[in-house]
VOBA-1610 file (N, C-alpha, C; in pm, whole numbers, padded with zeros to 5 digits, always signed):
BEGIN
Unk+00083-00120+00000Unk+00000+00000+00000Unk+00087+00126+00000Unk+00029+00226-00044Unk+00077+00350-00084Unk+00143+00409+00038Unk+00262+00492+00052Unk+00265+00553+00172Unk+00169+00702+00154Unk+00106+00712+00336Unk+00013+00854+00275Unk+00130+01045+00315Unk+00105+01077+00219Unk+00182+01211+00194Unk+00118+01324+00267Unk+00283+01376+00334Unk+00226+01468+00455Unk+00154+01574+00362Unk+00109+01725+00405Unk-00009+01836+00350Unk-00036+01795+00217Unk-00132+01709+00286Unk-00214+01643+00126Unk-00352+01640+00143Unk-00436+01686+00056Unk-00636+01637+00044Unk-00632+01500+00012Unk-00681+01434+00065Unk-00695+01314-00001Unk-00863+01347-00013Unk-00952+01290-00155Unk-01104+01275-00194Unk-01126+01136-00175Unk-01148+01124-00071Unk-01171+00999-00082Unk-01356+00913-00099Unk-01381+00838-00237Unk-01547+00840-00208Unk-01542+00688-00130Unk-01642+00723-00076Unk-01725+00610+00014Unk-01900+00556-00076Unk-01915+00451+00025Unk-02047+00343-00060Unk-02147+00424-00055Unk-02258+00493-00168Unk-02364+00498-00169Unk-02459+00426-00132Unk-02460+00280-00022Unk-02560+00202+00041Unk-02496+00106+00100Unk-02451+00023+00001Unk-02393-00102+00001Unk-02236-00061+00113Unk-02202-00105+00257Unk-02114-00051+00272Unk-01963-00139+00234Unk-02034-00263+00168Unk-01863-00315+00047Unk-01862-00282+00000Unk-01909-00155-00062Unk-01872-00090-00201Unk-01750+00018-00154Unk-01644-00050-00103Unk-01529+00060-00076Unk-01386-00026-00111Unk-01273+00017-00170Unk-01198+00000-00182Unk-01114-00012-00082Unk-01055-00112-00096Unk-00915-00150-00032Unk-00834-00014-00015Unk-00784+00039-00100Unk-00681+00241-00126Unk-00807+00289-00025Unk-00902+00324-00060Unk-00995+00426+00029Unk-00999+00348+00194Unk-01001+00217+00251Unk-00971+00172+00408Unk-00845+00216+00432Unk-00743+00193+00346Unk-00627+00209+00365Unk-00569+00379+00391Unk-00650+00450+00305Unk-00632+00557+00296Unk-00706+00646+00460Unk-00767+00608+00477Unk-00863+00642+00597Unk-00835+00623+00711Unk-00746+00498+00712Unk-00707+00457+00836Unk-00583+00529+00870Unk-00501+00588+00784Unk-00362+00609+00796Unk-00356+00803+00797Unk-00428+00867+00748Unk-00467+01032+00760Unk-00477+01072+00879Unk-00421+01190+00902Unk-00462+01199+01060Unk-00554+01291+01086Unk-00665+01309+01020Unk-00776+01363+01007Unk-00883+01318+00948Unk-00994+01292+00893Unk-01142+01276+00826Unk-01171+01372+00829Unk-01248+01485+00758Unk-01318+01582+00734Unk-01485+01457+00657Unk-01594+01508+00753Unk-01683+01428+00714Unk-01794+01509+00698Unk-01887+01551+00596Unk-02038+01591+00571Unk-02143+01563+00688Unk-02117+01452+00718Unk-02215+01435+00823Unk-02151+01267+00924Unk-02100+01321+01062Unk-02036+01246+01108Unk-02066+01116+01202Unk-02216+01126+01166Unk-02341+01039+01224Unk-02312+00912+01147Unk-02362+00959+01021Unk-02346+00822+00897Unk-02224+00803+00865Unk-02129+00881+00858Unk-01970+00831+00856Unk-01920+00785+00943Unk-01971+00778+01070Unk-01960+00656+01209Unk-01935+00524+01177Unk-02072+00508+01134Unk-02106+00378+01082Unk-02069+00302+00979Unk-01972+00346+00900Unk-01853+00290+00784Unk-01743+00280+00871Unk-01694+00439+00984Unk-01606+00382+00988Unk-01536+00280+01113Unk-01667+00250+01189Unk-01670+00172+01268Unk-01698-00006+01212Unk-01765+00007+01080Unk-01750-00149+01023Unk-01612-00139+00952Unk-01550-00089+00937Unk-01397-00146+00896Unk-01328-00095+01006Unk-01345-00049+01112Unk-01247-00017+01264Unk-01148+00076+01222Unk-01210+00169+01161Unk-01122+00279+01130Unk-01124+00406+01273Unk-01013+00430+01313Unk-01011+00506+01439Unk-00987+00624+01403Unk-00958+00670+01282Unk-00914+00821+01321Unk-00961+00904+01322Unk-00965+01054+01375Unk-01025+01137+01432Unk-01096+01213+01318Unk-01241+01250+01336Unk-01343+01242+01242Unk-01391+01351+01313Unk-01400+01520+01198Unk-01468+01662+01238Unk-01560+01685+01112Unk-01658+01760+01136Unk-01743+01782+01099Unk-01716+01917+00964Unk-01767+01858+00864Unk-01726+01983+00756Unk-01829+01968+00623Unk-01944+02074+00660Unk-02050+02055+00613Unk-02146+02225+00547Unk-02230+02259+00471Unk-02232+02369+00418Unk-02278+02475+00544Unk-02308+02450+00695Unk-02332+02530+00747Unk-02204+02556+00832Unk-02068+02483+00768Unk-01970+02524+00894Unk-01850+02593+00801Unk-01874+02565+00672Unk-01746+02571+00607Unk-01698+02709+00593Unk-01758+02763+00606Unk-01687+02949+00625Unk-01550+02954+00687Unk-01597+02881+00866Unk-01506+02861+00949Unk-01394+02750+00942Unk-01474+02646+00885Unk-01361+02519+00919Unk-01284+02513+00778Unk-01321+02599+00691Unk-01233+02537+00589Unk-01100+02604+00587Unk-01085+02730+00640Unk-00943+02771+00652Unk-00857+02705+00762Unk-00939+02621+00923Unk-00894+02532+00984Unk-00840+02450+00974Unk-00926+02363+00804Unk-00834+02248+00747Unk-00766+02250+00672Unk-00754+02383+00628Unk-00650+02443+00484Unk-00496+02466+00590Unk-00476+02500+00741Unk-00416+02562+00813Unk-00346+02403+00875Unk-00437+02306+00892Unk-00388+02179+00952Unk-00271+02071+00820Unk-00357+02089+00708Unk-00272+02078+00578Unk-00143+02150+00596Unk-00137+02281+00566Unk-00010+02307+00559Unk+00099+02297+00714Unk+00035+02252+00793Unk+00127+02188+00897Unk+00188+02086+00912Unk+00160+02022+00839Unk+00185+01862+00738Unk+00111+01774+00793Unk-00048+01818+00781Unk-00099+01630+00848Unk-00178+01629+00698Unk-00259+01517+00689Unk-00292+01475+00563Unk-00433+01422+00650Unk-00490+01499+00547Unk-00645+01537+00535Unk-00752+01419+00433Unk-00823+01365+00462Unk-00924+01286+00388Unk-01066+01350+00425Unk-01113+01379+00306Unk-01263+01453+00223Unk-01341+01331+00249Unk-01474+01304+00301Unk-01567+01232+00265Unk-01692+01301+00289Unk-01778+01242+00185Unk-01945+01303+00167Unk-02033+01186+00284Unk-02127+01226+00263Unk-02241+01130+00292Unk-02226+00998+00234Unk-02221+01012+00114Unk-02223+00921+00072Unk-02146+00899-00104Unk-02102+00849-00136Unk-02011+00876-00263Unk-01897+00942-00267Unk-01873+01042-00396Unk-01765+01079-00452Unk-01781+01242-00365Unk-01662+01275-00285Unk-01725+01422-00185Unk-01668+01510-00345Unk-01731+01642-00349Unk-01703+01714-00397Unk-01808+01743-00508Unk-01931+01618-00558Unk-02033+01656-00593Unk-02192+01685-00528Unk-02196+01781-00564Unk-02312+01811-00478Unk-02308+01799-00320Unk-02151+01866-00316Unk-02156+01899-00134Unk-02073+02007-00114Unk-02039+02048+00001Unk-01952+02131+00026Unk-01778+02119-00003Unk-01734+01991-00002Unk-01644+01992-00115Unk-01551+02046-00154Unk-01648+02114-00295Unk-01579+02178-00353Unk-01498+02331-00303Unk-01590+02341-00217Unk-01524+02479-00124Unk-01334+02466-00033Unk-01365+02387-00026Unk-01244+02303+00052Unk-01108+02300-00068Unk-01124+02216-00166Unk-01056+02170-00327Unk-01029+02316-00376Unk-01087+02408-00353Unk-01041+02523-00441Unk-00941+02579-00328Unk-00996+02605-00239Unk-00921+02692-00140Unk-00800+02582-00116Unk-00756+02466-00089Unk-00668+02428-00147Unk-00519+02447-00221Unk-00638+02451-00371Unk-00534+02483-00501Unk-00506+02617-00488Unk-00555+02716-00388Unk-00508+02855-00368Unk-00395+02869-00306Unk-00369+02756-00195Unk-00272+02776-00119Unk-00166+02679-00167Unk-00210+02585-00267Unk-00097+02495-00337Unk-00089+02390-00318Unk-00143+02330-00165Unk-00166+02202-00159Unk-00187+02114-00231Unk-00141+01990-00252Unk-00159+01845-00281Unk-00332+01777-00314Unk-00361+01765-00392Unk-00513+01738-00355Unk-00511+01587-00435Unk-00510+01484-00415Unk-00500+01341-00471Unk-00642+01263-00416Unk-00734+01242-00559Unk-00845+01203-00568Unk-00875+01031-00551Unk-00911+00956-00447Unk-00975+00806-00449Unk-01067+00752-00521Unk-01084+00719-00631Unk-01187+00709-00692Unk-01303+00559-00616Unk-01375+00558-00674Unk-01500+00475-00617Unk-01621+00479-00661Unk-01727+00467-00540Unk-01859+00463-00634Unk-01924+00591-00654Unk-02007+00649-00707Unk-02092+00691-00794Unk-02227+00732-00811Unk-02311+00783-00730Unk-02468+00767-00758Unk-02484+00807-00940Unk-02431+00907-00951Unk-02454+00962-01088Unk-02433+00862-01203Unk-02330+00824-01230Unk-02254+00720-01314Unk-02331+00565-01289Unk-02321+00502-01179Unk-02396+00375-01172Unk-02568+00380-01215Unk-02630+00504-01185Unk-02760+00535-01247Unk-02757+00531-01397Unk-02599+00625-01436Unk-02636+00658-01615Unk-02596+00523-01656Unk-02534+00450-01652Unk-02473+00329-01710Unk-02584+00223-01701Unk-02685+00207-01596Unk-02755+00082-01607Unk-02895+00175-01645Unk-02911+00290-01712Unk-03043+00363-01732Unk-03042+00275-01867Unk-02967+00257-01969Unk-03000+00273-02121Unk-02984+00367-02201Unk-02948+00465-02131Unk-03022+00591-02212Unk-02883+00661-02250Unk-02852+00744-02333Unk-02707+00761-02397Unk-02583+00816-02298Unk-02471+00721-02320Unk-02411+00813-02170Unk-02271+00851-02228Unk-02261+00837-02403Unk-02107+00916-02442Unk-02149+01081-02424Unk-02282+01148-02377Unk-02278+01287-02368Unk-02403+01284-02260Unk-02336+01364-02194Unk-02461+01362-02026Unk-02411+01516-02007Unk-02500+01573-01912Unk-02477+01693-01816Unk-02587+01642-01651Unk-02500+01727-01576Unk-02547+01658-01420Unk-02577+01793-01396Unk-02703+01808-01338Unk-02761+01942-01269Unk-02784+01950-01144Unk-02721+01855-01068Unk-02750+01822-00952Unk-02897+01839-00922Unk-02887+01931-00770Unk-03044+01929-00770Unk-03153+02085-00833Unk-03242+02126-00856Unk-03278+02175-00918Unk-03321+02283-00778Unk-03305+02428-00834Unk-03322+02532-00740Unk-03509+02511-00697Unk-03516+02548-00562Unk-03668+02547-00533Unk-03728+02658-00587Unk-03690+02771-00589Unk-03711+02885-00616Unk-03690+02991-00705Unk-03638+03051-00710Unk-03563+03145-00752Unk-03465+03085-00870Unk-03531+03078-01013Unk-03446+03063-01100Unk-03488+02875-01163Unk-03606+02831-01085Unk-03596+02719-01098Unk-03686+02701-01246Unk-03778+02803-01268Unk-03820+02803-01461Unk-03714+02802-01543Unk-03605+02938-01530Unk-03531+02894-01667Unk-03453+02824-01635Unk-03398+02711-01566Unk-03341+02624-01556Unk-03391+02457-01677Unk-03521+02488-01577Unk-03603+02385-01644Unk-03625+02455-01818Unk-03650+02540-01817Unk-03652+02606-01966Unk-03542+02524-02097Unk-03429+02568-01995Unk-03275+02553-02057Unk-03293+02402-02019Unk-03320+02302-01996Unk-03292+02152-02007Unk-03412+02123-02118Unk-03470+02180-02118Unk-03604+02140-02217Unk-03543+02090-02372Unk-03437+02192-02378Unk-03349+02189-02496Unk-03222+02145-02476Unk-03215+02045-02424Unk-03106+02016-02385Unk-03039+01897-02461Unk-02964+01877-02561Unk-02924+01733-02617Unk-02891+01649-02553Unk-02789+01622-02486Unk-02783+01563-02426Unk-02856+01494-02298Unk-02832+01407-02211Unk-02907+01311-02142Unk-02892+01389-02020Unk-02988+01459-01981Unk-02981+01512-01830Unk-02989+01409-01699Unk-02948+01401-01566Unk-02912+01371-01494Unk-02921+01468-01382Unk-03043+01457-01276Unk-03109+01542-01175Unk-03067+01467-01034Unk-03052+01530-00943Unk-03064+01479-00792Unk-03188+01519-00766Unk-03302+01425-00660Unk-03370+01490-00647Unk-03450+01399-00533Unk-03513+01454-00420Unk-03535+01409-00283Unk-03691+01305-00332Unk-03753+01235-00204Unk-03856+01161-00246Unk-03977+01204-00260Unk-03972+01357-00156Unk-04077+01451-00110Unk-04109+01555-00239Unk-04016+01527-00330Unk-04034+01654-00419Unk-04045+01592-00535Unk-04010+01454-00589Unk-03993+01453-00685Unk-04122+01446-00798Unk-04244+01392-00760Unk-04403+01440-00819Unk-04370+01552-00871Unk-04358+01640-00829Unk-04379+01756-00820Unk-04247+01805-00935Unk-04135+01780-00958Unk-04016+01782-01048Unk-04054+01731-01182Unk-04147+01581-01186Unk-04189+01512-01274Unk-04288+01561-01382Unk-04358+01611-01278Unk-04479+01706-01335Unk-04446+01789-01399Unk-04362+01870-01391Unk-04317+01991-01436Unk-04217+01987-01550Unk-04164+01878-01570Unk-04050+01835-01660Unk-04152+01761-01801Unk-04271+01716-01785Unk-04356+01618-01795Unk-04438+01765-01877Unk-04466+01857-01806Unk-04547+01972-01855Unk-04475+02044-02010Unk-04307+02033-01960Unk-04224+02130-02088Unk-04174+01998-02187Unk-04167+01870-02144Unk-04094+01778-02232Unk-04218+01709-02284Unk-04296+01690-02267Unk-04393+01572-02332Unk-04372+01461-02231Unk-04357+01380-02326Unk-04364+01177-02306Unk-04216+01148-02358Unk-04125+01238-02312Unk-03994+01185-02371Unk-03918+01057-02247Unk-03863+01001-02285Unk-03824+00862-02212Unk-03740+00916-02056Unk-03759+00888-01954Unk-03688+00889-01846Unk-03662+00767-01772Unk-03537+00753-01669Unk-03544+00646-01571Unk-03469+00712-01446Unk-03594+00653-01326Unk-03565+00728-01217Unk-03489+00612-01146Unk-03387+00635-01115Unk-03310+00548-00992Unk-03305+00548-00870Unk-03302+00452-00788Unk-03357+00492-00624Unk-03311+00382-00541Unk-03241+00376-00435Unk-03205+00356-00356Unk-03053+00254-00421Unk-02980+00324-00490Unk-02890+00236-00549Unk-02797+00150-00469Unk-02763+00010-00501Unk-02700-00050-00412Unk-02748-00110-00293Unk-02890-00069-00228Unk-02913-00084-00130Unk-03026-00219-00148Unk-03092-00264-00023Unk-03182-00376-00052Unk-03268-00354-00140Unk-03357-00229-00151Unk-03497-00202-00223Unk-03419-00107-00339Unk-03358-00168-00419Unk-03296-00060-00516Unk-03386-00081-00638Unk-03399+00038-00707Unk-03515+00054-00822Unk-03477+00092-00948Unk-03519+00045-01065Unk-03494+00135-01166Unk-03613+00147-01236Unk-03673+00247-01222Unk-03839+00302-01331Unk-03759+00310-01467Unk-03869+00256-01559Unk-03801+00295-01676Unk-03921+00334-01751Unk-03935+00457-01832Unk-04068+00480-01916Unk-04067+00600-01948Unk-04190+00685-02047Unk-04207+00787-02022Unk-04227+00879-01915Unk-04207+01018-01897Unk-04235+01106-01788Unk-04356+01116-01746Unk-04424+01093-01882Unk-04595+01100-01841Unk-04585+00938-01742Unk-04572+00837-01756Unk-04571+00739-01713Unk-04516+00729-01557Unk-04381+00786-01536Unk-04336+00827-01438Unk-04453+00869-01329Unk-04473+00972-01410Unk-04625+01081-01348Unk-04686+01003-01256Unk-04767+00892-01322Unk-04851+00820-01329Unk-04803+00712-01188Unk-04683+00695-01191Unk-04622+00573-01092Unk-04645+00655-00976Unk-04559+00772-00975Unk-04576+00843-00861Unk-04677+00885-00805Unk-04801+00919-00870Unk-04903+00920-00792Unk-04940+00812-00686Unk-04931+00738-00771Unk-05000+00582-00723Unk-04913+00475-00641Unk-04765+00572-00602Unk-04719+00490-00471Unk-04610+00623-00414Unk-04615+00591-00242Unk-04517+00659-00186Unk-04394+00610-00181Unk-04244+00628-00240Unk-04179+00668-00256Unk-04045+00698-00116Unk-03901+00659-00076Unk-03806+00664-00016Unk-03691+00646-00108Unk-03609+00712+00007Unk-03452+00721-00051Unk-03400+00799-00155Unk-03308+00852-00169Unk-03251+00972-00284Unk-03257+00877-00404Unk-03278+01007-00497Unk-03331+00925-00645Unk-03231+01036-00715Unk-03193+00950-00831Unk-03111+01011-00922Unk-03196+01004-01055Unk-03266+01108-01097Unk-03353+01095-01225Unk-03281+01148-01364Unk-03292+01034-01490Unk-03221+01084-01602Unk-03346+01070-01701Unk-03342+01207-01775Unk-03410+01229-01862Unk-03336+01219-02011Unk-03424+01142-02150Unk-03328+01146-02272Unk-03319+01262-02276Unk-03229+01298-02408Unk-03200+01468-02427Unk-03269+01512-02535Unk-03284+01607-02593Unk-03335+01684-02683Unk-03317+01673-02780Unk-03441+01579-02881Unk-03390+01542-03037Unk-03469+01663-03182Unk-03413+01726-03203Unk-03486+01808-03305Unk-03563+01719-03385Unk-03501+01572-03440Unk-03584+01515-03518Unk-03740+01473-03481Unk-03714+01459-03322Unk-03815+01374-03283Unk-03936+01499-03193Unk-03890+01664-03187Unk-03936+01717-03130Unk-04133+01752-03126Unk-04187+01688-03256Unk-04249+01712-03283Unk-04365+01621-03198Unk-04258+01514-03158Unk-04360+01400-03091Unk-04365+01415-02923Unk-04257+01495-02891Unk-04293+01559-02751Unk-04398+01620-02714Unk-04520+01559-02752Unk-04659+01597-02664Unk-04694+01534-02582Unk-04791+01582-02484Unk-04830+01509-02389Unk-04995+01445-02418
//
C-alpha cells in the first residue's frame, strides 16, 4: 500500500448504500490520515466503525465551512494529511467539497483524488439511455431561477441527470412532464441498497407511478435529451 503524503487532500469516495462498495486504497487511505473531514459524522460513524477505522473524524459541512475550511487548509499546511468524505459517494459533488478543493489549489496544496462509487454514473450506465454525452444538474433550485433552468434543459441534447429528494420529486416530474412531453426517463432509487429501483418509461408514465405509490430514498432521475428530429412528438 501506498505511503500517505504529509499536506495532502486526499477525496476519498465512500459506498452509496452497500457498505462493500469501498476500496481497499480508500480503508487504507482512511485509516492512515490523521484527520477525516466528514459531511455528516453520524453516517460516517457507521462505515467507519465497520472497517475499525479510528481516526479522528470533524465535521465539515455547508453550514460550517466558512469557518472550518481555513482550519483544514491551516492543519494541511502543517503537514498532516487530510481525507474529504461526503455522505455518501464521490465528496465534492453536490456537497460542500468543492469549497475546501479550491481553497486548497489557492494555497498549493496536494489534492490526490480516491476514486470509487458513484450515484450519478452507476444510475447513467444501467439507465440505457445515452451516456457518451450527459450533463449533471445536480439538484434543481426550489425557487428562484428554478423556470429557466427547467426552460434551458427542455433543450437540452444531451441526457440530463437530476438529484432529487422523495418529497419533491411528483412535483419535479410534473413539471418536466409539462415542458418535455412523453420523452423517455429512468428514475433510480435507492442504489445498491436492498430495495434498489430502476423506473423505466415515459415522464408522463413516471407521473402516473408516482401518484400511485409513496416513494423513499434519494433518487437520481435521467431524462433522454433533446432530439430536433423527434421534437415534434414531444406531446403530452
Amino acid at each position: 500500500m501506498e505511503t500517505i503524503e504529509k499536506s495532502t487532500l486526499y477525496l476519498v469516495a465512500t459506498p452509496i448504500g452497500n457498505l462493500a462498495d469501498i476500496t481497499y486504497r480508500a480503508i487504507h487511505i482512511l485509516q492512515q490520515v490523521d484527520v477525516i473531514a466528514a459531511e455528516d459524522t453520524r453516517k460516517s460513524s457507521i462505515l467507519l466503525s465497520h472497517y475499525q477505522i479510528h481516526t479522528p473524524l470533524r465535521s465539515y459541512h455547508s453550514y460550517n465551512l466558512r469557518h472550518e475550511t481555513p482550519k483544514l487548509v491551516q492543519l494541511l499546511k502543517q503537514g498532516q494529511a487530510v481525507a474529504l468524505i461526503s455522505d455518501a459517494g464521490t465528496p465534492g459533488i453536490s456537497d460542500p467539497g468543492y469549497h475546501l478543493v479550491q481553497a486548497c489549489i489557492q494555497e498549493g496544496i496536494r489534492i490526490i483524488p480516491i476514486p470509487g462509487p458513484s450515484a450519478i454514473i452507476s444510475a447513467l450506465v444501467a439507465s440505457g439511455l445515452p451516456s457518451h454525452r450527459f450533463v449533471f444538474e445536480g439538484f434543481l433550485p426550489q425557487k428562484k431561477g428554478r423556470k429557466t433552468r427547467l426552460d434551458l434543459l427542455t433543450h437540452e441534447e444531451r441526457t440530463v441527470i437530476l438529484y432529487e429528494s422523495p418529497h419533491r420529486i411528483l412535483k419535479t416530474a410534473k413539471e418536466l412532464h409539462e415542458r418535455m412531453g412523453n420523452r423517455w426517463c429512468v428514475m433510480a432509487r435507492e442504489i445498491t441498497k436492498k430495495f434498489e429501483e430502476f423506473f423505466r418509461g415515459s415522464l408522463g408514465d413516471l407521473v402516473n407511478y408516482l401518484e400511485s405509490k409513496q416513494i423513499k430514498g434519494e433518487i437520481v432521475l435521467l431524462i433522454q435529451g433533446f432530439n430536433k428530429k423527434d421534437a415534434r412528438n414531444e406531446i403530452s
